[in-house]
Backbone bond lengths (Angstrom), bond angles and torsions (degrees), N, CA, C in turn:
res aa  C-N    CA-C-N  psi(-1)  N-CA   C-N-CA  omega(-1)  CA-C   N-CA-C  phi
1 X - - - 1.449 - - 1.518 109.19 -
2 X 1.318 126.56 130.30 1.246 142.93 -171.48 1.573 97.99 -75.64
3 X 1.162 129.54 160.12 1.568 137.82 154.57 1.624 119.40 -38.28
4 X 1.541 93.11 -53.01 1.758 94.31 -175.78 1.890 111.69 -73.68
5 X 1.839 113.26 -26.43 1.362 88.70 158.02 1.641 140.75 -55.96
6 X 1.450 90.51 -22.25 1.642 97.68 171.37 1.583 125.92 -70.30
7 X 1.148 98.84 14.01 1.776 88.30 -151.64 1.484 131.84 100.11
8 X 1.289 98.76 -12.71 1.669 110.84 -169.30 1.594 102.52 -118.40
9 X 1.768 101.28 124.02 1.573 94.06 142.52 1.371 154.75 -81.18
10 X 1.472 116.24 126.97 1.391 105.87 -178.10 1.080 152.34 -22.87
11 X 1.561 163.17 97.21 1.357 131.76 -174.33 1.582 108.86 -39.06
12 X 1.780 113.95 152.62 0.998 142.12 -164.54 1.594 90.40 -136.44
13 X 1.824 114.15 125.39 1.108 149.23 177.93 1.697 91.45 -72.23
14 X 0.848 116.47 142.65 1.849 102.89 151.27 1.171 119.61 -86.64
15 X 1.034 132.49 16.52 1.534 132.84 153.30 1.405 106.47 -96.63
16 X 1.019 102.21 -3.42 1.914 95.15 -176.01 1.462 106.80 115.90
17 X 1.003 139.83 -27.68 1.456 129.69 -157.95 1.402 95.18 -68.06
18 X 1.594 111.04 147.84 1.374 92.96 159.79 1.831 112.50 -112.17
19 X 0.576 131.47 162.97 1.948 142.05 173.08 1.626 106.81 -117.33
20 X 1.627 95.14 122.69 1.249 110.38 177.66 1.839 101.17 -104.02
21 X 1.058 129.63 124.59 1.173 146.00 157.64 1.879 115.22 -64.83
22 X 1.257 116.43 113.41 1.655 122.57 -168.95 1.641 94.31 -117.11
23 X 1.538 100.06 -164.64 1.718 89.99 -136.78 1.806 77.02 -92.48
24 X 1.223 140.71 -34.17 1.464 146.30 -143.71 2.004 86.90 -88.74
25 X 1.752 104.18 -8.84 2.351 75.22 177.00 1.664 86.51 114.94
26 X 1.565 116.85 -38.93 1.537 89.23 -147.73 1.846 104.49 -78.94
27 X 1.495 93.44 -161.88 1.672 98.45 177.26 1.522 109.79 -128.40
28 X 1.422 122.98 131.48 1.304 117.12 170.30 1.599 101.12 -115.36
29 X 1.490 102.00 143.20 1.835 108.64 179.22 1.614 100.86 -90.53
30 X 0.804 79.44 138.80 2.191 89.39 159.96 1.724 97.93 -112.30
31 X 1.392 81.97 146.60 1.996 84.83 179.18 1.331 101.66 68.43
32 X 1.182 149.30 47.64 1.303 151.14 -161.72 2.119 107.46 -70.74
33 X 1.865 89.11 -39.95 1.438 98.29 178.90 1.337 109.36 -79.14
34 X 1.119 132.55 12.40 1.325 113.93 -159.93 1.359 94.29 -94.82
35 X 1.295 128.17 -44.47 1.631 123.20 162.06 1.370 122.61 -14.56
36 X 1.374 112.85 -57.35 1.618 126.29 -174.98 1.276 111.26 -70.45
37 X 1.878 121.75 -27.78 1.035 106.71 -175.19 1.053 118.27 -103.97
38 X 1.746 128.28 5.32 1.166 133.82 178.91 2.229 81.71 -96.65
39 X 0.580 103.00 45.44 1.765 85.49 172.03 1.781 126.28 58.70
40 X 1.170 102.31 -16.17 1.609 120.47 163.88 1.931 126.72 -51.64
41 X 0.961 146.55 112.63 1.476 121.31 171.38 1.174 135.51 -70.61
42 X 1.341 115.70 166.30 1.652 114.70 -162.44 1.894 98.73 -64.13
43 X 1.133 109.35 135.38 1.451 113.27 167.07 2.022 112.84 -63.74
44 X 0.903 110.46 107.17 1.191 99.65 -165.65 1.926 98.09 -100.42
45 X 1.353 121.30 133.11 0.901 134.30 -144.01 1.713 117.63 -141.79
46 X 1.549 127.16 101.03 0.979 147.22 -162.96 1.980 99.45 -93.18
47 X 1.042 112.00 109.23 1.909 118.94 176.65 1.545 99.29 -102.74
48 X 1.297 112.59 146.62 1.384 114.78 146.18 1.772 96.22 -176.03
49 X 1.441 88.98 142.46 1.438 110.67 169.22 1.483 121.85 -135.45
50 X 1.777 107.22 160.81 1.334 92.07 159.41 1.846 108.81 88.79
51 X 1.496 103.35 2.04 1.989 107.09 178.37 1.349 115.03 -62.00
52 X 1.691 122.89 -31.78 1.333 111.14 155.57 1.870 100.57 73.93
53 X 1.631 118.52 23.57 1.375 115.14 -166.21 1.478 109.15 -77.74
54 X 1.624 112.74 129.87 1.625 91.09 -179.22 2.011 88.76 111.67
55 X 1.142 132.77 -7.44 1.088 141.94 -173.77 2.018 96.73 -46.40
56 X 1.304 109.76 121.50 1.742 87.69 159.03 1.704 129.03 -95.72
57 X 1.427 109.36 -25.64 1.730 108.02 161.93 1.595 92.03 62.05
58 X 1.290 122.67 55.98 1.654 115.31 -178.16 2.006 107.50 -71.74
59 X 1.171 86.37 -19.04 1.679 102.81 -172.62 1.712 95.11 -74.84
60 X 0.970 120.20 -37.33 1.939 97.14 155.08 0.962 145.55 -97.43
61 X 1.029 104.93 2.42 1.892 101.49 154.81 1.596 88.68 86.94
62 X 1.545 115.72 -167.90 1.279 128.95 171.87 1.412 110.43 -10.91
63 X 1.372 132.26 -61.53 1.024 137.13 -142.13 1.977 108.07 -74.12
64 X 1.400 100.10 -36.89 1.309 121.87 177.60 1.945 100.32 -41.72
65 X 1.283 137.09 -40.81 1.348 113.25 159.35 1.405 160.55 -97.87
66 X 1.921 77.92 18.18 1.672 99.26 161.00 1.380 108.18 -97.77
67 X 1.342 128.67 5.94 1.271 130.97 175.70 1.241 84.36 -96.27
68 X 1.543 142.93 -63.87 1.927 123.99 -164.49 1.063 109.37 -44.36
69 X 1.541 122.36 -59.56 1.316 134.20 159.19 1.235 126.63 -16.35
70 X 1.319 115.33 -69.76 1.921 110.59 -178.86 2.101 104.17 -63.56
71 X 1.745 103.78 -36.45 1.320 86.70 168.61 1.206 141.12 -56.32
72 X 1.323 104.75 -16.09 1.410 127.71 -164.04 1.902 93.46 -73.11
73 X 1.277 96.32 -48.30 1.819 124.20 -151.80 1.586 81.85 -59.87
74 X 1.354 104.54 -67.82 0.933 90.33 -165.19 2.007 133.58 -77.57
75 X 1.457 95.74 -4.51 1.484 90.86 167.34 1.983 125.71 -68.79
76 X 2.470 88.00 -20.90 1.730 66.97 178.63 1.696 109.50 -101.87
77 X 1.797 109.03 16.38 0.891 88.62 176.37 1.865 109.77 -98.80
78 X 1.255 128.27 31.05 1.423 155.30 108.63 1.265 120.75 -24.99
79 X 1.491 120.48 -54.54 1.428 123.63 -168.66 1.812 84.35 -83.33
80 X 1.094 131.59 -53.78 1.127 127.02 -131.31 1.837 85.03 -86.70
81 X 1.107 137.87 -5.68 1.439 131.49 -172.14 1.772 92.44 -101.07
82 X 1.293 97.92 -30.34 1.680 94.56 179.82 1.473 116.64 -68.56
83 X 1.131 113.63 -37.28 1.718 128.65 -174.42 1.935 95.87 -64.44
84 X 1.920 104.84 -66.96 1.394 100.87 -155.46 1.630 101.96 -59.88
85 X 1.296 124.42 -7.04 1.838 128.55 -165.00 1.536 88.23 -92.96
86 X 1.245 130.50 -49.62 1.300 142.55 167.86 2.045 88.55 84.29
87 X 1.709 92.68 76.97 1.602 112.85 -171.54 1.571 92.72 -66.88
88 X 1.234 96.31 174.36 2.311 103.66 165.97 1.497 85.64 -108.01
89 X 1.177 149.40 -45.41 1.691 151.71 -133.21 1.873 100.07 -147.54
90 X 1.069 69.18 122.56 2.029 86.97 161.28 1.547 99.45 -127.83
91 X 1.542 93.72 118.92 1.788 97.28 -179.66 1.476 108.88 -117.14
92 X 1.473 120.99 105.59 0.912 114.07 178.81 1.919 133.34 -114.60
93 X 2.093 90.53 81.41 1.271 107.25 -161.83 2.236 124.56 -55.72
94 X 1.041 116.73 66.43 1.106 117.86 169.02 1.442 118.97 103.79
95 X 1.190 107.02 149.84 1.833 106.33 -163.58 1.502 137.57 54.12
96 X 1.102 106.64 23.61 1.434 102.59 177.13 1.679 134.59 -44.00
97 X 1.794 93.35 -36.55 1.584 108.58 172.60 1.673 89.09 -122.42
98 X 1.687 113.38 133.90 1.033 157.28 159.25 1.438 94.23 -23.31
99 X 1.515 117.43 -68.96 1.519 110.79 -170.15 2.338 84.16 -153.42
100 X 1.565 82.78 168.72 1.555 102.50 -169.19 1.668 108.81 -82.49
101 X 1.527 107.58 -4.64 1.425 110.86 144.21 1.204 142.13 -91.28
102 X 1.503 117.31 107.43 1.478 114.38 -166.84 1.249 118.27 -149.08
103 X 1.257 108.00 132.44 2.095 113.97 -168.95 1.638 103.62 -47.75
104 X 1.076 123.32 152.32 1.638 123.30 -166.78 1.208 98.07 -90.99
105 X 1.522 143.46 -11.13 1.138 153.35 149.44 1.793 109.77 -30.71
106 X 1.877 103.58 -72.68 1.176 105.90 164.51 1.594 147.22 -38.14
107 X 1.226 100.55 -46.75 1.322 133.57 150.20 1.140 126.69 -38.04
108 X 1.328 121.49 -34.81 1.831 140.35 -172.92 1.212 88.30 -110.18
109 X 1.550 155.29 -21.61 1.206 145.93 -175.52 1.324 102.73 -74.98
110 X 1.410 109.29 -48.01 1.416 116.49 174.55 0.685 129.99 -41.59
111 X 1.876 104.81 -87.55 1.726 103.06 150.43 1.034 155.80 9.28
112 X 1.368 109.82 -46.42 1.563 132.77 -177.23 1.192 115.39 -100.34
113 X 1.638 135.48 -23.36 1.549 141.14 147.51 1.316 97.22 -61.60
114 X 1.392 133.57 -54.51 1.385 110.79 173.87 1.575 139.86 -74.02
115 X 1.133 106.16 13.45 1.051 127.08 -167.24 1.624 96.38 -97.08
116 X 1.286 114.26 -37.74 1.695 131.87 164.06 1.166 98.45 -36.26
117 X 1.795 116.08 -69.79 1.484 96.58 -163.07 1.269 126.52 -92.70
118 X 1.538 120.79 21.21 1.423 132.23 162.40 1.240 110.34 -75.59
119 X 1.202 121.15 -66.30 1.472 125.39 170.67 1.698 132.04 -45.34
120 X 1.680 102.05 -22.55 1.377 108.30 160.92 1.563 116.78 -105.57
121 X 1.484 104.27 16.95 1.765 117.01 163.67 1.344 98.68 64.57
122 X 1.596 128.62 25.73 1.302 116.56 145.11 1.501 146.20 -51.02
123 X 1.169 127.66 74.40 1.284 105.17 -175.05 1.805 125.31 -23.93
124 X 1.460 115.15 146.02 1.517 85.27 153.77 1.844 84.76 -160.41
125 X 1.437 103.48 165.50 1.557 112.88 -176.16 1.562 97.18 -121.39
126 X 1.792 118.08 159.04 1.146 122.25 -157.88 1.747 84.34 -141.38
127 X 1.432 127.23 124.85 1.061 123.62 -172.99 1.434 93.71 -123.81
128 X 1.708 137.16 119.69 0.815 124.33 -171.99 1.591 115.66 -86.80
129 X 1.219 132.59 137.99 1.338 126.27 -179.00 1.697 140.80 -103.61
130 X 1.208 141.13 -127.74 1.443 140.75 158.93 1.577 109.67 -60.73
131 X 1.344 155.55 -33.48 1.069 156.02 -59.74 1.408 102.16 161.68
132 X 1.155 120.76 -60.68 1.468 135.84 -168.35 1.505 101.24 -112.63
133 X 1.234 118.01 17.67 1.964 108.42 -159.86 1.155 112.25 -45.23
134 X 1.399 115.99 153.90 1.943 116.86 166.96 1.478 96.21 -88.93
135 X 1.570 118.19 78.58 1.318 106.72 135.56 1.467 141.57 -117.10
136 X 1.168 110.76 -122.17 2.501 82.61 -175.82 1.498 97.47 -74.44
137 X 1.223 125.25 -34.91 1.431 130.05 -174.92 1.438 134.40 -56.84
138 X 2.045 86.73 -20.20 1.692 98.85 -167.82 1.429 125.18 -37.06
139 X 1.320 112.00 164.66 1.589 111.40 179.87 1.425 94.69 -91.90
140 X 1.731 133.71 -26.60 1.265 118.55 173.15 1.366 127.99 -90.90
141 X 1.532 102.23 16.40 1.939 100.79 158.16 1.599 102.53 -111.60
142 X 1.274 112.65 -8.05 1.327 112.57 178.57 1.731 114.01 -84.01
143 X 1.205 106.13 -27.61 1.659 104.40 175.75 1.829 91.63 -132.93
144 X 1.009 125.13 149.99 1.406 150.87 131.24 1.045 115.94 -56.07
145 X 1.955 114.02 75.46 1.354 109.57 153.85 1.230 139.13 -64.44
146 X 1.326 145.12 -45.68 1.431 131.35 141.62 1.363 120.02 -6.01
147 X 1.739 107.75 -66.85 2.008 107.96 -163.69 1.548 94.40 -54.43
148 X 1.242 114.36 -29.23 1.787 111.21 -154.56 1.115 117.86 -86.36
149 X 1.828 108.65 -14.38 1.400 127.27 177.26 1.802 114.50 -78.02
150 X 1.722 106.93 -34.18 1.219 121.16 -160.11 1.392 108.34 103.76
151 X 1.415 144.99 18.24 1.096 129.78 171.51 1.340 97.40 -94.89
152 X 1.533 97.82 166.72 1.603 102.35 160.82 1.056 108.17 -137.36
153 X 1.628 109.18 -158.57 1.455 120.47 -153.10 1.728 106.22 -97.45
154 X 1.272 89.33 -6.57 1.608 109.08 176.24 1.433 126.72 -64.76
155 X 1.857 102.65 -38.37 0.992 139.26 -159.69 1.513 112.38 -111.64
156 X 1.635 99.02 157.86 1.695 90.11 -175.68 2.013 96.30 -126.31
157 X 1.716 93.16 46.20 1.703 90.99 -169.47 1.970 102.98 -85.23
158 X 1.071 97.80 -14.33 1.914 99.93 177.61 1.463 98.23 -149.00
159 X 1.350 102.74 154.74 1.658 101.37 -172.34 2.086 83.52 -169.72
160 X 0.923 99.85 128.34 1.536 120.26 171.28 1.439 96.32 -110.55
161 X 1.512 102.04 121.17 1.501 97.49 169.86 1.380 126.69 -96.12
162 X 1.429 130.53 144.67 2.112 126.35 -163.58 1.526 111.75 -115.43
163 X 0.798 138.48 138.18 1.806 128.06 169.40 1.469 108.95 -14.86
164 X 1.356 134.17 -40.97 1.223 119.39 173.52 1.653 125.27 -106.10
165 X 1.244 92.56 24.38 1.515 84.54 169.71 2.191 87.58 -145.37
166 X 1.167 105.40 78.75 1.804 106.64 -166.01 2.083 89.09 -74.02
167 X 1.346 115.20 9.12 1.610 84.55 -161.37 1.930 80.92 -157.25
168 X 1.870 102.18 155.27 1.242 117.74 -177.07 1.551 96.64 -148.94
169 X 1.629 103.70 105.40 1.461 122.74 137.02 1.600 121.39 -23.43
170 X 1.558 125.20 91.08 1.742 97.61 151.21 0.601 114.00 -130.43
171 X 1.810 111.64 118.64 1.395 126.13 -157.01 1.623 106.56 -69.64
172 X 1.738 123.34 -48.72 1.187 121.57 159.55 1.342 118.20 -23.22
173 X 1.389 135.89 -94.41 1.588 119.71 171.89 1.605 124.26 -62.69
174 X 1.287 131.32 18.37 1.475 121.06 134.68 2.051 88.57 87.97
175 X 1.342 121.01 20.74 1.139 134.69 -164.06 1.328 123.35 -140.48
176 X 1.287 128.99 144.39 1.590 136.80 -156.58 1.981 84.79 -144.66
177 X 1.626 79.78 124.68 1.805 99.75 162.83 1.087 106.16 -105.56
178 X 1.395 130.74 121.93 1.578 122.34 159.21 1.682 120.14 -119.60
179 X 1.134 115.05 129.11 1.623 122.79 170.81 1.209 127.10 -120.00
180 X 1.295 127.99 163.28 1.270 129.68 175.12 1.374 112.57 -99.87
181 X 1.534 125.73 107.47 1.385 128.71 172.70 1.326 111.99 -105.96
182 X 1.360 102.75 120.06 1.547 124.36 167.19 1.273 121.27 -76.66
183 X 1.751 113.09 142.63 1.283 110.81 179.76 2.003 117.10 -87.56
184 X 1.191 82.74 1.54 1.831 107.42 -159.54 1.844 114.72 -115.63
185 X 1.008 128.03 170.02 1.409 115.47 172.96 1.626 101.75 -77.70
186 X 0.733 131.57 -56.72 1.367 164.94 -161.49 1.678 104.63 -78.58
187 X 1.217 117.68 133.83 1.363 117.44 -157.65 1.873 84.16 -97.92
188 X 1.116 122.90 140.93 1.870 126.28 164.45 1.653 118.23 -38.82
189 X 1.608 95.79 -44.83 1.083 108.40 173.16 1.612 120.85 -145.92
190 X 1.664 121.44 177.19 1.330 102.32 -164.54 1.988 91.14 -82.40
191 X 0.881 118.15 155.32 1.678 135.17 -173.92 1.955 97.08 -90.02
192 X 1.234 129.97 -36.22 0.993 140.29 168.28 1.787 116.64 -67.43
């Protein structure tokens, strides 16, 4: 179900595209070509959900931190497919950290892969999810991911989105991310 079956209208691209906002954060285009054929370029677009970084796996014993580890591997080898593609958007719809407790170590690991795609002027959006929720506890009112990345407030190179800010303008790619961030595990209601 699209936004406007709900009652809601879609965001509108100014080129026309429209973006439907779904319940997990991400974005789907309708008219996807129409970009290319109004003279615009393809939005090229990096997804991932669900990294779970920071995982503890207490149920394996030893093994549980060569599993953080390969998660780890593989979240920057994420960044590093985003950089060599040279993406416009890194969307990263929900769960990024396992849970909203996390060594500040971890946190700075992060940071610093994201810090990759600031410096190569990637946009990217951080939608927090079941796992990572924005509530009083969050790990993203508890650290300033952006400051830690190098973005600023100036800038629209990282943007975590919160219950009150569900959506990010970038006017540079001609594109609007919108998600639904919960303050709760548990959504109030079903989003579907």
């Amino acid at each position: 179900a699209t936004l406007s079956d709900r009652g809601r209208e879609p965001v509108t691209m100014r080129s026309g595209t429209r973006l439907v906002g779904v319940a997990s954060g991400s974005i789907q285009p309708r008219e996807a070509n129409r970009r290319e054929a109004q003279g615009a370029s393809v939005l090229r677009l990096l997804h991932t959900a669900d990294v779970h970084l920071g995982a503890r796996h207490t149920d394996l014993g030893e093994q549980a931190s060569a599993l953080r580890e390969r998660r780890f591997a593989a979240f920057r080898a994420t960044i590093d497919l985003a950089v060599a593609e040279k993406v416009d958007l890194v969307l990263i719809a929900g769960d990024l950290f396992d849970s909203n407790v996390q060594p500040r170590r971890s946190v700075e690991r992060v940071a610093a892969e994201l810090r990759r795609l600031v410096e190569a002027r990637i946009r990217t959006v951080i939608i927090p999810g079941t796992h990572d929720v924005y509530d009083r506890a969050s790990i993203y009112r508890a650290y300033d991911l952006p400051a830690l990345a190098g973005s600023t407030p100036d800038d629209d190179l990282l943007t975590v989105l919160t219950p009150s800010r569900p959506d990010v303008v970038l006017p540079a790619l001609d594109a609007v991310v919108y998600g639904r961030v919960f303050e709760t595990k548990r959504a109030p209601e079903s989003p579907l």
